[in-house]
BASEZA-794595 format. One record per residue (C-alpha): residue number from 1; x, y, z. Coordinates in steps of 0.2 Angstrom, whole numbers, plus 5000, padded with zeros to 4 digits. Layout:
% residues N
    nr      X      Y      Z
   NUM      X      Y      Z
...
% end
This chain:
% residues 328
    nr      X      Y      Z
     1   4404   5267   5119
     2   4390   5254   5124
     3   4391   5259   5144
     4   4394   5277   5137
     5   4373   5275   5126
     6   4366   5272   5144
     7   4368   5290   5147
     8   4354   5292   5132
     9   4338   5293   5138
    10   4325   5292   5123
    11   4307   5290   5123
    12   4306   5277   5111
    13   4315   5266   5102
    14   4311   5274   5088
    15   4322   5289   5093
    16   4334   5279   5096
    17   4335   5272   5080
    18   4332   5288   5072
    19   4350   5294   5083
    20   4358   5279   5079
    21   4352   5282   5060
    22   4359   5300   5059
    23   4376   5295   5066
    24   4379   5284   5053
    25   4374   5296   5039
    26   4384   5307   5047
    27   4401   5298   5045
    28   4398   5291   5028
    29   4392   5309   5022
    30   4413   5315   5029
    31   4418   5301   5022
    32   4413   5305   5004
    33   4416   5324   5007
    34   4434   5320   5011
    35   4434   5308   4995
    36   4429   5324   4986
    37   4439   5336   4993
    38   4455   5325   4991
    39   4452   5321   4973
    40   4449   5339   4970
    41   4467   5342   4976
    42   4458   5356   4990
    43   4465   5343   5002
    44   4480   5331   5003
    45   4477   5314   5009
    46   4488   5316   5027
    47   4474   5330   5033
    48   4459   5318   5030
    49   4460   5311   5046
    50   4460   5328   5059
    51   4447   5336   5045
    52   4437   5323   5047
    53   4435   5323   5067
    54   4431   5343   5063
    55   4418   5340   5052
    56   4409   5328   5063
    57   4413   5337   5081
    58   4406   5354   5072
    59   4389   5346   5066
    60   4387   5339   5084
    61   4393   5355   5092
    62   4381   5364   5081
    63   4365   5351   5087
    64   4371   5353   5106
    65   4371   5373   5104
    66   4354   5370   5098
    67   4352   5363   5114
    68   4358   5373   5123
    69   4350   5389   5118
    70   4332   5382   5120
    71   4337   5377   5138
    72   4343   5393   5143
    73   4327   5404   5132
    74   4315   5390   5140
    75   4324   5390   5159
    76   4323   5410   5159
    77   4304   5409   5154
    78   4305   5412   5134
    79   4296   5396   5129
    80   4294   5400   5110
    81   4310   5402   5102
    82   4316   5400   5082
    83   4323   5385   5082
    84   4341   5385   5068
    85   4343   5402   5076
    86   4362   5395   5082
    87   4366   5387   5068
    88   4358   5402   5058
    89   4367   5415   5066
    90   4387   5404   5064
    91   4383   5402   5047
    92   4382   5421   5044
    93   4398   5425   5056
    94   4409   5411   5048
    95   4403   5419   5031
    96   4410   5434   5036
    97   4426   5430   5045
    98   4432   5420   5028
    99   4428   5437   5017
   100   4435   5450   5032
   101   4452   5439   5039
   102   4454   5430   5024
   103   4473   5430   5030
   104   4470   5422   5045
   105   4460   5408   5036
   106   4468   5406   5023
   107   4469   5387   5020
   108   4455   5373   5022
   109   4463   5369   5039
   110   4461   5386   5045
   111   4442   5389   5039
   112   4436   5372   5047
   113   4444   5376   5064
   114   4434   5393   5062
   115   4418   5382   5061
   116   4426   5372   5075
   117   4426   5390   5086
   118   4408   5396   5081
   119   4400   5380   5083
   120   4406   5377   5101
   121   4401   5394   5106
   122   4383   5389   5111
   123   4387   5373   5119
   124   4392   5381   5139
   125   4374   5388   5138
   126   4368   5368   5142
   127   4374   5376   5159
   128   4359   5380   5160
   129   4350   5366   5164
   130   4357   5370   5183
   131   4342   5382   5181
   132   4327   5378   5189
   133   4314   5374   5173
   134   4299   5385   5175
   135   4280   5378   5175
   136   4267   5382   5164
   137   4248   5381   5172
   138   4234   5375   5164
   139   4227   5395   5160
   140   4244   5399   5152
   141   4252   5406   5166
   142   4271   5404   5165
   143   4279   5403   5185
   144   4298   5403   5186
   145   4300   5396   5204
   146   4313   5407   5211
   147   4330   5405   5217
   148   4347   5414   5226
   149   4355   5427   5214
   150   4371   5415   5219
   151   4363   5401   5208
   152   4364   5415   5194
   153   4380   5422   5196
   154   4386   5404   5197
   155   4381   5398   5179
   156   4385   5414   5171
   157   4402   5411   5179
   158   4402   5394   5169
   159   4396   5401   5153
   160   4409   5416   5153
   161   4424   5405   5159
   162   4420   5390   5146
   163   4419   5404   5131
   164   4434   5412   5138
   165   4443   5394   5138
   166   4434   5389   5119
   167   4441   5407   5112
   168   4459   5403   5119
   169   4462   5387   5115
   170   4455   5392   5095
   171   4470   5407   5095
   172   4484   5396   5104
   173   4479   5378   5091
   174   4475   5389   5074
   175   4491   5385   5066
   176   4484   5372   5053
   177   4490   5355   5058
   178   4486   5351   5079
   179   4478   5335   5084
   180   4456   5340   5083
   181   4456   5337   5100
   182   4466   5352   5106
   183   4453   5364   5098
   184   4439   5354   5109
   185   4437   5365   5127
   186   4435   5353   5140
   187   4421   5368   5147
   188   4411   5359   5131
   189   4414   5344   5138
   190   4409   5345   5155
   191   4392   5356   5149
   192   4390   5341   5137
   193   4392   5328   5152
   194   4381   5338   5163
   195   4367   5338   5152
   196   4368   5322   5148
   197   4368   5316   5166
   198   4353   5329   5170
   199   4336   5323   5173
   200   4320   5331   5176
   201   4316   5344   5190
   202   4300   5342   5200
   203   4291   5356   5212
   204   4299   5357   5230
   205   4289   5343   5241
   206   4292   5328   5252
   207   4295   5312   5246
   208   4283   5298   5256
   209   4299   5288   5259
   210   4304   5298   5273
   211   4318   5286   5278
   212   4328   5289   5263
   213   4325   5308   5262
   214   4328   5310   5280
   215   4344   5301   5275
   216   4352   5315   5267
   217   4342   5330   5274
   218   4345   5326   5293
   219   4365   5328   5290
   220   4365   5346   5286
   221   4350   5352   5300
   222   4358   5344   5312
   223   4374   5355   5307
   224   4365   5370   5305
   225   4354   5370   5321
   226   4364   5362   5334
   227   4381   5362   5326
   228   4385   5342   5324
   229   4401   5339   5317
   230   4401   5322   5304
   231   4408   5309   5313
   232   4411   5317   5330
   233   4393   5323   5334
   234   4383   5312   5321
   235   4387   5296   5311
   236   4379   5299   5292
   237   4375   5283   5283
   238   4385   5290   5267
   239   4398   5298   5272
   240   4398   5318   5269
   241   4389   5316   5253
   242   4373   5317   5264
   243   4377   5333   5268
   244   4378   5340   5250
   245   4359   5341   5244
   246   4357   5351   5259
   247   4370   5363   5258
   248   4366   5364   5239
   249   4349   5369   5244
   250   4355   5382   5257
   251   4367   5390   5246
   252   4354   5391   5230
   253   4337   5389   5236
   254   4327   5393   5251
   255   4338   5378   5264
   256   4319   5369   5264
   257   4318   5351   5265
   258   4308   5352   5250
   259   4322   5362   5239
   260   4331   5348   5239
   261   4320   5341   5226
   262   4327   5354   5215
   263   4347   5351   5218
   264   4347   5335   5208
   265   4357   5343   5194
   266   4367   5352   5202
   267   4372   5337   5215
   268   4373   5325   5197
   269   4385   5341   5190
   270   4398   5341   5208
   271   4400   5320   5200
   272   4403   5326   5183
   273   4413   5340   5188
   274   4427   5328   5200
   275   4426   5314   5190
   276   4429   5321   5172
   277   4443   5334   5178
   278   4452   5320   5187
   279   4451   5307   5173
   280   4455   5320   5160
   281   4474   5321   5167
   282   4478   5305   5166
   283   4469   5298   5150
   284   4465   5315   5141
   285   4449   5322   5137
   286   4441   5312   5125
   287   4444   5295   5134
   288   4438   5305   5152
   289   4422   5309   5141
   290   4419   5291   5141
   291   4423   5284   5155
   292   4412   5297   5164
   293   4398   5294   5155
   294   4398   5278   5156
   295   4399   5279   5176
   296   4382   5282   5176
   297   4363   5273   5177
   298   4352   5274   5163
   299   4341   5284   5175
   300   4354   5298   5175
   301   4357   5295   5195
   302   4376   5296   5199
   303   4386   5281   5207
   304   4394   5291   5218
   305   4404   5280   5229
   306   4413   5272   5211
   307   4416   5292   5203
   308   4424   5295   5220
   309   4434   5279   5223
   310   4440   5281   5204
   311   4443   5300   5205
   312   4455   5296   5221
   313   4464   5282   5210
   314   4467   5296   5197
   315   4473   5308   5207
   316   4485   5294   5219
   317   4492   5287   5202
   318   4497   5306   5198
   319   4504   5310   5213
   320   4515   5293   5213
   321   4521   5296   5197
   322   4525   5312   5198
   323   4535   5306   5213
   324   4526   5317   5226
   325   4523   5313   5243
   326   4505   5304   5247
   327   4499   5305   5265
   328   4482   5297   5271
% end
């Protein structure tokens, strides 16, 4: 949990503090609910436990959803925006599923795993931070610097597949007494991770240490114009990973030297992506949250070489134990 807070990057200690703060009021505030609740009778004493996780994973799922919608108004242009309007607009459709499917909610279990559902739904926009963030001028002028239609198409896919995946997993687990963790979609997860792990987007430029940019950008143009093949044609000092930013800036920019300044998430999301999936069949997904989160600097920059050593592990342990044949 420690290596997991250097993902957090606040301006001041005081937000920190403040976060820190809020976290513990929030788990003495379930505590004392589930006090209520069971002395009431509403509740028996061998549900506190998985009612409890829900409380707290909904009012976090609510703040990320929070998030995530100002990402995606801000990313597509739409600064202003009514901030509560997610946890607003749940609170109204919760409402009315416990007054028109009061059978399918009958019973406190049921009608938190329905606030489980609706607060999870605007997590997958954090996808959205995949967007590249528009700039506001000095007169006002909002410019969205543009983009391939792929780059779309991609994050929508995202946010359509992980509210598929959220929506599933609430019909197949809303039976009353499964483990918090199975109504969690690990789409949630991953958004969660990715944002976490995102950092800020500058305009496209040249950075003066040309050595290091070089580094990664000469890969890729090397392949593109005269067809060098990594290892046979041309050495690269990091091994194929300096050939993603550039094909991540072919595939959703403009394949300028300068674009790659815009691919920092989406290079930081291809970590969180192999990492997360791999560790999440071996040690589940809470534990893979974790551990990926904690694979990271403070800055928010990836350590690539130990997700990818680690991921390998993962998915060599798997494959021995599930007594398949492993060939270098």
């Amino acid at each position: 949990m420690i290596m997991l807070g250097q993902s957090l990057r606040l301006p001041s200690t005081r937000y920190l503090l403040l976060v820190s703060a809020g976290a513990t009021a929030l788990s003495v505030g379930v505590v004392f609910l589930l006090l209520i609740l069971v002395k009431m009778k509403l509740v028996q004493p061998g549900q506190t436990r998985n009612l409890g996780i829900k409380f707290m994973l909904i009012v976090v799922f609510l703040g990320m959803s929070e998030l995530g919608l100002g990402i995606f108004l801000r990313r597509l242009g739409i600064m202003p925006y009514q901030r509560w309007l997610i946890t607003g607009l749940c609170a109204l459709i919760y409402l009315a599923g416990l007054v028109f499917f009061r059978k399918q909610t009958r019973g406190i279990e049921r009608k938190v795993n329905l606030g489980v559902l609706l607060s999870q739904l605007g997590v997958p926009l954090l996808f959205a931070v995949l967007f590249t963030p528009p700039a506001k001028l000095l007169d006002g002028t909002t410019v969205v610097l543009p983009y391939k239609p792929v780059l779309l198409i991609f994050v929508l896919g995202l946010i359509l597949v992980s509210l598929f995946d959220i929506i599933r997993r609430f019909v197949r687990e809303n039976k009353g007494d499964d483990g918090a963790i199975l109504m969690i979609s690990p789409w949630a997860l991953f958004a969660i991770l990715m944002f976490l792990q995102s950092t800020t987007i500058y305009w496209p430029g040249i950075a003066t240490d040309e050595y290091h940019m070089g580094e990664f950008y000469l890969p890729w143009w090397s392949f593109q114009q005269f067809g060098h093949l990594p290892y046979l044609d041309y050495e690269p000092a990091r091994g194929l990973v300096n050939y993603v930013p550039g094909f991540l800036s072919w595939l959703f920019y403009d394949n300028s030297f300068g674009a790659q300044y815009q691919v920092t998430n989406q290079f930081s999301a291809l970590y969180v992506f192999i990492s997360f999936f791999a560790f999440r069949s071996l040690v589940g997904d809470f534990f893979a949250f974790l551990m990926v989160g904690s694979l990271y600097y403070y800055a928010g920059l990836p350590t690539g070489g130990i997700v990818l050593a680690l991921a390998g592990l993962v998915i060599f342990y798997n494959a021995v134990s599930a007594g398949r044949a492993v060939r270098a």
